[in-house]
PASEBA-1860 file (N, C-alpha, C; in nm, 3 decimals):
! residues 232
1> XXXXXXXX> 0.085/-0.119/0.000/0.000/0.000/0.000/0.088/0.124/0.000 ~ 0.046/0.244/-0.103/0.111/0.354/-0.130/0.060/0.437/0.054 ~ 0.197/0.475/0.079/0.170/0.532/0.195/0.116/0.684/0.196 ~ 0.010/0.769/0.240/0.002/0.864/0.234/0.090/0.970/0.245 ~ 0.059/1.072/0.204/0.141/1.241/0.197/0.115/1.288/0.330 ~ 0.260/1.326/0.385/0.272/1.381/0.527/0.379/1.529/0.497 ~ 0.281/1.632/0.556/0.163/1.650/0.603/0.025/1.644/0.526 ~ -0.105/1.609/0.580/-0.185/1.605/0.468/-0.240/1.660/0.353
9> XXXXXXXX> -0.213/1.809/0.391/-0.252/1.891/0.327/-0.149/1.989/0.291 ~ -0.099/2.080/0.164/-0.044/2.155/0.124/-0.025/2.284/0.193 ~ 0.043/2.330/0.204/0.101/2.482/0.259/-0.018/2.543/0.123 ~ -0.052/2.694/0.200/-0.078/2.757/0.151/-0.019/2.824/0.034 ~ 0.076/2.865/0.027/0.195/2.904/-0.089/0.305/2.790/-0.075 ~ 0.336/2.794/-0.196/0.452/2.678/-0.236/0.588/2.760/-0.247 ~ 0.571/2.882/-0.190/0.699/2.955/-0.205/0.734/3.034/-0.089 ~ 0.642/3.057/0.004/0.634/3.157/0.110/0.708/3.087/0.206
17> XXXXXXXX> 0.811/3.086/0.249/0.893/2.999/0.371/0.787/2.983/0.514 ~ 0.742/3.124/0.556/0.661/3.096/0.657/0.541/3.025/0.671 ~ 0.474/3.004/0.551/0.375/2.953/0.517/0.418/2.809/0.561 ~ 0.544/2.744/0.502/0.561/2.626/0.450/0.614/2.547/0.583 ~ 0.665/2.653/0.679/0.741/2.607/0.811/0.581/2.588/0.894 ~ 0.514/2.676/0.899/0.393/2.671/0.955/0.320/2.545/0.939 ~ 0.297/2.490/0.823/0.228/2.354/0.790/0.318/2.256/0.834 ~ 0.435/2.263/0.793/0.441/2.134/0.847/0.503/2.097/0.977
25> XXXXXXXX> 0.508/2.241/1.073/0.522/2.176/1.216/0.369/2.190/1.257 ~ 0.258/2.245/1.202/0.113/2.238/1.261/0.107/2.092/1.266 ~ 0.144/2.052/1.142/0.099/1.848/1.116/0.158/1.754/1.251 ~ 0.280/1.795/1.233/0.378/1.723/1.313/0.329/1.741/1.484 ~ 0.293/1.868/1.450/0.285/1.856/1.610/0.138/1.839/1.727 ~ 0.074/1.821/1.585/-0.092/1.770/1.601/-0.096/1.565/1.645 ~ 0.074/1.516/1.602/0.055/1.409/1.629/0.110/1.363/1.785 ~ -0.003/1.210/1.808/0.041/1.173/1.924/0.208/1.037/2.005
33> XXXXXXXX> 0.210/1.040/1.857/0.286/0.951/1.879/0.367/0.920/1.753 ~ 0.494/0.882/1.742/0.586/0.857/1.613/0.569/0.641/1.612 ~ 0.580/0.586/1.499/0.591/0.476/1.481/0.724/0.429/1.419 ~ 0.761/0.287/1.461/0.910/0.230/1.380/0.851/0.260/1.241 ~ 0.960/0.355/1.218/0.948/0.341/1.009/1.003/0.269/0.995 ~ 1.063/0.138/1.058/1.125/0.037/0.994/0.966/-0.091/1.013 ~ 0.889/-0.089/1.060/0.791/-0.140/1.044/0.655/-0.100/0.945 ~ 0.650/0.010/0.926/0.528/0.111/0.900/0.614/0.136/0.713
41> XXXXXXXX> 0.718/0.075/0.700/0.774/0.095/0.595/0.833/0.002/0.539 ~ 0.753/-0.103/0.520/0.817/-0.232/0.442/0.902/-0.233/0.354 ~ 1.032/-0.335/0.367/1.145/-0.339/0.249/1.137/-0.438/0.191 ~ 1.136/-0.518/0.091/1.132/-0.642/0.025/1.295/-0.713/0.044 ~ 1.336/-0.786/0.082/1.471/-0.830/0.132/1.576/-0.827/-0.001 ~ 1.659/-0.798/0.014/1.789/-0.786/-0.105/1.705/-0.701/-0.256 ~ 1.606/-0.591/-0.188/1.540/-0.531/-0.321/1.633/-0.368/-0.316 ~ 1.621/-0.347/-0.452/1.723/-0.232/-0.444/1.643/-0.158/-0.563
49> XXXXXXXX> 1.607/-0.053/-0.529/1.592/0.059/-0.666/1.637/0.181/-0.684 ~ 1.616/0.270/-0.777/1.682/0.357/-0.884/1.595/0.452/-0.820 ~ 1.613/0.602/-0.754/1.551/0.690/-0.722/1.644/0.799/-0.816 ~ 1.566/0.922/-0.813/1.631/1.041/-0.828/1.660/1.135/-0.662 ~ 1.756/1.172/-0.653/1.764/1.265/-0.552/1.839/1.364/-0.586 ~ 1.808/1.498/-0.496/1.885/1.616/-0.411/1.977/1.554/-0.368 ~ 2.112/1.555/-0.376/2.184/1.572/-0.217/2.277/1.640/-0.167 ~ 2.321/1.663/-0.035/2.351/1.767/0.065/2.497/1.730/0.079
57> XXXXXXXX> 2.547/1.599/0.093/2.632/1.606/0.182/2.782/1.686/0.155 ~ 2.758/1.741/0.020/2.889/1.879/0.027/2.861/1.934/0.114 ~ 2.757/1.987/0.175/2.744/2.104/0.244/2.764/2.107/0.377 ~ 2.913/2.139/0.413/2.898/2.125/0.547/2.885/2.184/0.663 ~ 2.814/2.326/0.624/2.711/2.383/0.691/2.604/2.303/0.780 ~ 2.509/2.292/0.648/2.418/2.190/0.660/2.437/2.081/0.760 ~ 2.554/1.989/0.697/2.612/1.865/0.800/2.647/1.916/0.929 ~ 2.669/2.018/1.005/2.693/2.052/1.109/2.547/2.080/1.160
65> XXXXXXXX> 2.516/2.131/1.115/2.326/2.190/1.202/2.303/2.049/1.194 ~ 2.277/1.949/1.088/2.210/1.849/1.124/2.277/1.751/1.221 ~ 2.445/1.738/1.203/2.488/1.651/1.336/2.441/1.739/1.485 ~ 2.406/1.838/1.484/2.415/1.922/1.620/2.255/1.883/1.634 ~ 2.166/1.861/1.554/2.008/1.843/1.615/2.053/1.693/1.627 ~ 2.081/1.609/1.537/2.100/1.473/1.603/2.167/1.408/1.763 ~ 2.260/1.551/1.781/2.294/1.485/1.909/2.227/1.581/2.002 ~ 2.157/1.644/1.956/2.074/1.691/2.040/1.927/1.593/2.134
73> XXXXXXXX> 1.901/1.545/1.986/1.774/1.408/1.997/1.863/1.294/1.991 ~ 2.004/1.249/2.085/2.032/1.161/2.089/1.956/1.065/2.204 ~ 1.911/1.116/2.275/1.854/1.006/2.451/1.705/0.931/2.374 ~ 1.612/0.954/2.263/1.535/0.908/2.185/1.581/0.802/2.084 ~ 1.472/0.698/2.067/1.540/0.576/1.953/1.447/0.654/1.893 ~ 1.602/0.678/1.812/1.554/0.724/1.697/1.705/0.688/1.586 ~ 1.719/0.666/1.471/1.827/0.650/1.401/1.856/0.771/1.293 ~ 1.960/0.779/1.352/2.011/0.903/1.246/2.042/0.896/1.121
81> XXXXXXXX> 2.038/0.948/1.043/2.130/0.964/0.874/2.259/1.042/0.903 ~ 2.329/0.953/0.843/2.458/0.984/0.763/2.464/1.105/0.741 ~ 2.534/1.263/0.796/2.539/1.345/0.771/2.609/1.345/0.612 ~ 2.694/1.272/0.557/2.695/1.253/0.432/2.611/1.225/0.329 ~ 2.559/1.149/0.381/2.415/1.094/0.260/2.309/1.212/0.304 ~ 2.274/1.300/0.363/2.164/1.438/0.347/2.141/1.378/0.174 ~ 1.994/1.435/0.206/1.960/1.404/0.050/1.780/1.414/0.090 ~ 1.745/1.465/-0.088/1.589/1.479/-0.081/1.548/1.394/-0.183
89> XXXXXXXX> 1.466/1.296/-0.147/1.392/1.197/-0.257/1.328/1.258/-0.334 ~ 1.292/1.261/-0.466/1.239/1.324/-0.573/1.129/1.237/-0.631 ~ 1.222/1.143/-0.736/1.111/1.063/-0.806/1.185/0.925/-0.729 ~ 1.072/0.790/-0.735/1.095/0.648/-0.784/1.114/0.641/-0.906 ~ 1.213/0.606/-0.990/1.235/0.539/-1.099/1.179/0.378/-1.093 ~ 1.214/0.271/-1.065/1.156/0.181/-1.056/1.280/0.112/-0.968 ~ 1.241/-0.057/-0.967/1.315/-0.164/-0.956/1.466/-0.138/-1.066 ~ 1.582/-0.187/-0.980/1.709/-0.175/-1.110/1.695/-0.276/-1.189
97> XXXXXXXX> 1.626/-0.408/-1.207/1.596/-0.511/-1.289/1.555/-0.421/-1.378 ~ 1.414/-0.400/-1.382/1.316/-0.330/-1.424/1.386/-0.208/-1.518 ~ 1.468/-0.155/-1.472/1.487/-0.006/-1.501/1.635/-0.004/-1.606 ~ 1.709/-0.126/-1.582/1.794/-0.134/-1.713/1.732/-0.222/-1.778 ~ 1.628/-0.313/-1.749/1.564/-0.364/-1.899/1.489/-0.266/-1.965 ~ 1.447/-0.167/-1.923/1.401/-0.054/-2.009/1.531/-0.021/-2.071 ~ 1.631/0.016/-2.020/1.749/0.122/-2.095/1.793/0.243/-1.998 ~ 1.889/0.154/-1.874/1.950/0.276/-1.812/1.971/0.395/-1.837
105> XXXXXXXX> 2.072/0.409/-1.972/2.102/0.485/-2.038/1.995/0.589/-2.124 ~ 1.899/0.517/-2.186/1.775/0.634/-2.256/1.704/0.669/-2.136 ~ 1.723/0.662/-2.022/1.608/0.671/-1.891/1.711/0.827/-1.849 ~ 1.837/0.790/-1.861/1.906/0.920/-1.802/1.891/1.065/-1.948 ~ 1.920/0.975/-2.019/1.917/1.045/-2.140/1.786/1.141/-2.189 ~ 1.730/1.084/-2.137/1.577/1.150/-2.144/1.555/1.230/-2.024 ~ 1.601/1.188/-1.924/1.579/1.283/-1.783/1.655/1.441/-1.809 ~ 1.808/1.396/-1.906/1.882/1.533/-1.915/1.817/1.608/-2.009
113> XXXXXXXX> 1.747/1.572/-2.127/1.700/1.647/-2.210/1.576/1.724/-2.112 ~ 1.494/1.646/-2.041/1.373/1.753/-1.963/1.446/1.835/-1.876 ~ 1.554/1.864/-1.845/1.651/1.950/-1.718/1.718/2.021/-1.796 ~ 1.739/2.022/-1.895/1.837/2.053/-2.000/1.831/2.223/-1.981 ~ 1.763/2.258/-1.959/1.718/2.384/-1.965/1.648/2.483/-1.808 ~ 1.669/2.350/-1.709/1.632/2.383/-1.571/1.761/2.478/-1.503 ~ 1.753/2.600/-1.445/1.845/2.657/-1.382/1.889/2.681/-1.213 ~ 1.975/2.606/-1.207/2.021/2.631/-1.036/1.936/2.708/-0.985
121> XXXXXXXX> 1.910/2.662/-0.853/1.834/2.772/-0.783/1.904/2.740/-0.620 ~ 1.834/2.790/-0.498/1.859/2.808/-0.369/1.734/2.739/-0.289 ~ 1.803/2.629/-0.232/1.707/2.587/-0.056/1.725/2.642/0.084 ~ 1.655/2.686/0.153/1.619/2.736/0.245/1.599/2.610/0.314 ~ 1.685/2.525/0.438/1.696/2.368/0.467/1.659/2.403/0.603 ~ 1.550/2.415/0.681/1.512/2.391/0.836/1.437/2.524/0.826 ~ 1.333/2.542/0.940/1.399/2.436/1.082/1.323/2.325/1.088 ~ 1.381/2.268/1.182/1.346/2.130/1.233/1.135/2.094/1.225
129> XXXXXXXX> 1.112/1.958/1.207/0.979/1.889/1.204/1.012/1.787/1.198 ~ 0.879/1.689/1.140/0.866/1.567/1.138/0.777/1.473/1.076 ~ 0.748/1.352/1.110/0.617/1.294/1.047/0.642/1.181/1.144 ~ 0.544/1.111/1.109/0.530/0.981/1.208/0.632/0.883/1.188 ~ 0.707/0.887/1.117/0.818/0.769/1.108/0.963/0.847/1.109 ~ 0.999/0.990/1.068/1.061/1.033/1.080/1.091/1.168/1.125 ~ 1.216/1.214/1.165/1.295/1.351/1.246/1.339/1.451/1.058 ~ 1.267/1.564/1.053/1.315/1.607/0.920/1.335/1.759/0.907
137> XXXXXXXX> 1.403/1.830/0.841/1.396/1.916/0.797/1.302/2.014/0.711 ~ 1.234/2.115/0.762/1.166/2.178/0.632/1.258/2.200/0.515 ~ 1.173/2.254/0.405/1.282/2.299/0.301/1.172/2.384/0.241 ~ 1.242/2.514/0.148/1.177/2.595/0.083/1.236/2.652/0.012 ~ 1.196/2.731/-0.088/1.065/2.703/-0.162/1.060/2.556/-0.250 ~ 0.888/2.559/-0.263/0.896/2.434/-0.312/0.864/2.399/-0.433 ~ 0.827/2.554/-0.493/0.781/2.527/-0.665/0.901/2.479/-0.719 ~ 1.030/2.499/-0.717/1.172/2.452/-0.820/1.194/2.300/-0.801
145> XXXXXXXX> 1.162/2.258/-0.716/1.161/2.134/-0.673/1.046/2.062/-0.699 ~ 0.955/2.055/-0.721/0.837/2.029/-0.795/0.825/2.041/-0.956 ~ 0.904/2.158/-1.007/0.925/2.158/-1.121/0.999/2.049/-1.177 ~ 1.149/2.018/-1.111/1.219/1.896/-1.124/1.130/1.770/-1.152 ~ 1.054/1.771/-1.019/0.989/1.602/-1.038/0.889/1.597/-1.150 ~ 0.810/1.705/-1.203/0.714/1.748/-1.307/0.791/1.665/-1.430 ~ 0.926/1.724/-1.467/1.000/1.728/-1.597/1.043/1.553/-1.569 ~ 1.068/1.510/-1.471/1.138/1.416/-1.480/1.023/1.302/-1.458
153> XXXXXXXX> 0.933/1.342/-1.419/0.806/1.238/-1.405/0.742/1.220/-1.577 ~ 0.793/1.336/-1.625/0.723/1.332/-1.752/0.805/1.250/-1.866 ~ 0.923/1.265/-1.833/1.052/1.221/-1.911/0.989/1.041/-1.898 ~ 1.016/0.979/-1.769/1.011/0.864/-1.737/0.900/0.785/-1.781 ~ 0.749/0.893/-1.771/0.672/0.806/-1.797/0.613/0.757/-1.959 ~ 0.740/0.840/-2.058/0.727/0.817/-2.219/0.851/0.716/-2.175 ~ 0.880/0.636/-2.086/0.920/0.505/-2.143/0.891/0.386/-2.105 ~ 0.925/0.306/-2.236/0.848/0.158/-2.223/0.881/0.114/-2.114
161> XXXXXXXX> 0.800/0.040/-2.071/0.897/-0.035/-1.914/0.855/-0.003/-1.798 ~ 0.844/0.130/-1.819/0.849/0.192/-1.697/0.694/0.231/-1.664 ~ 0.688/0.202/-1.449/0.534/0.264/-1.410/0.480/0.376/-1.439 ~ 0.382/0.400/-1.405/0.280/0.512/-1.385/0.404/0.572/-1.296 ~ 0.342/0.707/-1.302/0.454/0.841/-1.185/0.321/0.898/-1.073 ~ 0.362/0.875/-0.998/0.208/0.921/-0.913/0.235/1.078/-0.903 ~ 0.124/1.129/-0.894/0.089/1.293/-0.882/0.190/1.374/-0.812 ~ 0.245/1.485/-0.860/0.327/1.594/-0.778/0.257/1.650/-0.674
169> XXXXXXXX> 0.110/1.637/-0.684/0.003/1.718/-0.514/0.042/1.644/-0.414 ~ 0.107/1.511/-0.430/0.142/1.423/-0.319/0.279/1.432/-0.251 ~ 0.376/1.482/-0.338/0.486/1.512/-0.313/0.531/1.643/-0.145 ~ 0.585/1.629/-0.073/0.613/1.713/0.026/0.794/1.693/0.043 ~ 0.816/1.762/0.014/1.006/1.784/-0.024/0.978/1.846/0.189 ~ 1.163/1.763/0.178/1.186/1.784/0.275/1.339/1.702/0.309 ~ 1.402/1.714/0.392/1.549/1.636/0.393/1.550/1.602/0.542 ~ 1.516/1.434/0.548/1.529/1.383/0.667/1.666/1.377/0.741
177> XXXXXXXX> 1.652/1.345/0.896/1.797/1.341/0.964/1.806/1.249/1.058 ~ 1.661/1.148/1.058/1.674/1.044/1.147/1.539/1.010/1.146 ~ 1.530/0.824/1.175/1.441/0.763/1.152/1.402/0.715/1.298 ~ 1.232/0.698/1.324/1.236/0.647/1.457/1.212/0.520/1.430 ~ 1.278/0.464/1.543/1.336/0.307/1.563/1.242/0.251/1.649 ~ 1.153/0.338/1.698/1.018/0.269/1.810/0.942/0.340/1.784 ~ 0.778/0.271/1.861/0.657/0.356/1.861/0.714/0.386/1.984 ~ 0.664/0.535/2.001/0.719/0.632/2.114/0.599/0.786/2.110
185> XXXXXXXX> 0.598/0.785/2.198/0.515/0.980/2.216/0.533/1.028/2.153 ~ 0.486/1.141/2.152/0.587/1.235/2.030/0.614/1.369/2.133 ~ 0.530/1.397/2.248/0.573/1.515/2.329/0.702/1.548/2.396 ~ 0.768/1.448/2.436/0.916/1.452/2.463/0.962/1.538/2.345 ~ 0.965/1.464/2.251/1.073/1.490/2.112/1.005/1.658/2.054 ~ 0.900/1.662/2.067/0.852/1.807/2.026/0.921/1.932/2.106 ~ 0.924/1.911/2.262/1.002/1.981/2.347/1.124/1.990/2.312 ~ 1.187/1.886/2.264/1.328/1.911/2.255/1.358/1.949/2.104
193> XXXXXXXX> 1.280/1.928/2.026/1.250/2.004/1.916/1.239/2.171/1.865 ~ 1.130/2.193/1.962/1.096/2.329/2.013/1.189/2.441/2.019 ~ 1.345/2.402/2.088/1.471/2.474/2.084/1.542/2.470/2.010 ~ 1.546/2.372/1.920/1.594/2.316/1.808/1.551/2.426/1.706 ~ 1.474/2.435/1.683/1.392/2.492/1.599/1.427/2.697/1.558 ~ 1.501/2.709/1.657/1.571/2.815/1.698/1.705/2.853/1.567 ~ 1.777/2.721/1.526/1.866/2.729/1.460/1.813/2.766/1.294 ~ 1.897/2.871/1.278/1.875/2.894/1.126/1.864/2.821/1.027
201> XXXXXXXX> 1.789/2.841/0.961/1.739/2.749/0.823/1.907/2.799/0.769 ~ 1.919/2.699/0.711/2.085/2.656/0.590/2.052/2.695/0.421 ~ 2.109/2.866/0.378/2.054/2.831/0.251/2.167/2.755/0.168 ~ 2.147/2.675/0.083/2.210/2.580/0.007/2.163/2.587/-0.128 ~ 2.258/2.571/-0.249/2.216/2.568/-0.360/2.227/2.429/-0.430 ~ 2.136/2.403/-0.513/2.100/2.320/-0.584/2.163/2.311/-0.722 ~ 2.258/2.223/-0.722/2.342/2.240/-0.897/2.332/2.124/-0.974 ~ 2.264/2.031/-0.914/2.241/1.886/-1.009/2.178/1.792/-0.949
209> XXXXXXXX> 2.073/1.719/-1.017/2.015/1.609/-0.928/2.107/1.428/-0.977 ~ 2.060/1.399/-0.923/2.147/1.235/-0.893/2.076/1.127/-0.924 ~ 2.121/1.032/-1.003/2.043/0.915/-1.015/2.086/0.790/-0.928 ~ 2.024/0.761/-0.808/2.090/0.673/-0.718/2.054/0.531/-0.727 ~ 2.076/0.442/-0.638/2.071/0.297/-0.625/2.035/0.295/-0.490 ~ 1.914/0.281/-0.408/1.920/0.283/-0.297/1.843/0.133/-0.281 ~ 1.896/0.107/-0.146/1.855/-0.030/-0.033/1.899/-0.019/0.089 ~ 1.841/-0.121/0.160/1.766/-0.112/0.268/1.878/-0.249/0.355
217> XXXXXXXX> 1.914/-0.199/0.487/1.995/-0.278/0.524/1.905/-0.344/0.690 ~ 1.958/-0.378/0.780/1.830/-0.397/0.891/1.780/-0.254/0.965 ~ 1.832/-0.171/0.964/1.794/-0.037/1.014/1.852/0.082/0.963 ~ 1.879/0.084/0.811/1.938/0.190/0.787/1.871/0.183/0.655 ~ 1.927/0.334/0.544/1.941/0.244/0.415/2.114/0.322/0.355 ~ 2.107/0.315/0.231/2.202/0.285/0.215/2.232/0.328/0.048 ~ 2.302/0.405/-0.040/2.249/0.463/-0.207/2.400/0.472/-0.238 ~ 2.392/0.434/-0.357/2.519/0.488/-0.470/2.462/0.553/-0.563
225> XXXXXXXX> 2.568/0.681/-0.596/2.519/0.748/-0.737/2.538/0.627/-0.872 ~ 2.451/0.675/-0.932/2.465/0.576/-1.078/2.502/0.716/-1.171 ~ 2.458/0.809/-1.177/2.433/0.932/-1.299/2.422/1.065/-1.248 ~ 2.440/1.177/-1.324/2.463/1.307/-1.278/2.369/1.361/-1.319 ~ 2.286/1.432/-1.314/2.231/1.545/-1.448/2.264/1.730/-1.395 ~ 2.393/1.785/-1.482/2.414/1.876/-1.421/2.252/2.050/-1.438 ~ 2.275/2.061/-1.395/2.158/2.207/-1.392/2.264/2.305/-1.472 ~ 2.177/2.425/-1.507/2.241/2.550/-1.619/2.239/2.619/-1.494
END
């Protein structure tokens, strides 16, 4: 089962930072309790697929605010990310079976021609939220990033082989920093959140998205780049 969009409902503007920080700690903090995303998030054993992502871990700005909230929410099970691997999921490409019997190569090839013409822009990375399975970062604005998955959802789904692309209204960009490892409250972690929340959003620029290989290990996961697509 396709898991629902967290938070449920869209920010009012897709560009207004305050708008966008507003929704999604209203969501987060309307909940009573966080669940194992390692339960609530089924992995198929030795399954590995092809995502597109954002990722961060040049930035070691960024990597510092986020190791400093992680050991902040260290006394919580909760599992952290790899201040290296920072990164924002975009699209599913598919299964890697699946996705070089289509044509690795025309799948990237086609992704660079829809970007071909996309231009760098700037993220606005915190402050701090969440969702029921995970510890995350806001991010803003979110139309350039939506535009990405638009072009590249469109690219993918003119090829043979390949699934349906489910809707961009479902999409909520954001760059996680730790997964919870138990069902647990959520009022503890909101409190200690709360101060957290204090630290400046990280602006960071965006110069190319990534075609990765990600899987799933017993409590982590785990991605190699496969492909580049640089931005103008």
């Amino acid at each position: 089962m396709k898991s629902k969009p967290f938070p449920p409902g869209r920010p009012d503007s897709l560009d207004d930072a305050g708008e966008i920080r507003r929704n999604d700690w209203a969501a987060f903090s309307s909940l009573s309790r966080m669940e194992n995303h390692w339960e609530i998030k089924p992995w198929p054993s030795g399954a590995s697929n092809l995502y597109w992502y954002l990722t961060f871990g040049h930035d070691d700005f960024l990597a510092s605010t986020a190791r400093a909230c992680q050991d902040a929410l260290g006394s919580f099970p909760l599992r952290p990310v790899a201040v290296e691997t920072l990164h924002m999921t975009l699209l599913k490409v598919g299964g890697v079976d699946a996705v070089e019997g289509a044509g690795l190569e025309r799948v990237v090839e086609k992704a660079g021609i829809a970007l071909e013409s996309v231009s760098r822009f700037e993220l606005a990375v915190g402050p701090l939220a969440g969702s029921a399975g995970a510890i995350r970062f806001s991010v803003s604005p979110w139309s350039p990033v939506l535009e990405l998955v638009e072009r590249l959802g469109a690219a993918q789904e003119s090829e043979p082989g390949l699934g349906p692309v489910g809707s961009v209204e479902n999409m909520r960009p954001h760059v996680g920093i730790a997964y919870s490892a138990a069902r647990q409250p959520v009022a503890p972690i909101l409190d200690r959140i709360t101060d957290l929340r204090e630290l400046a959003p990280v602006t960071t620029m965006v110069k190319d998205v990534k075609l990765v290989r990600l899987w799933r290990t017993d409590s982590a996961y785990e991605w190699e780049e496969m492909a580049t697509i640089s931005l103008v």
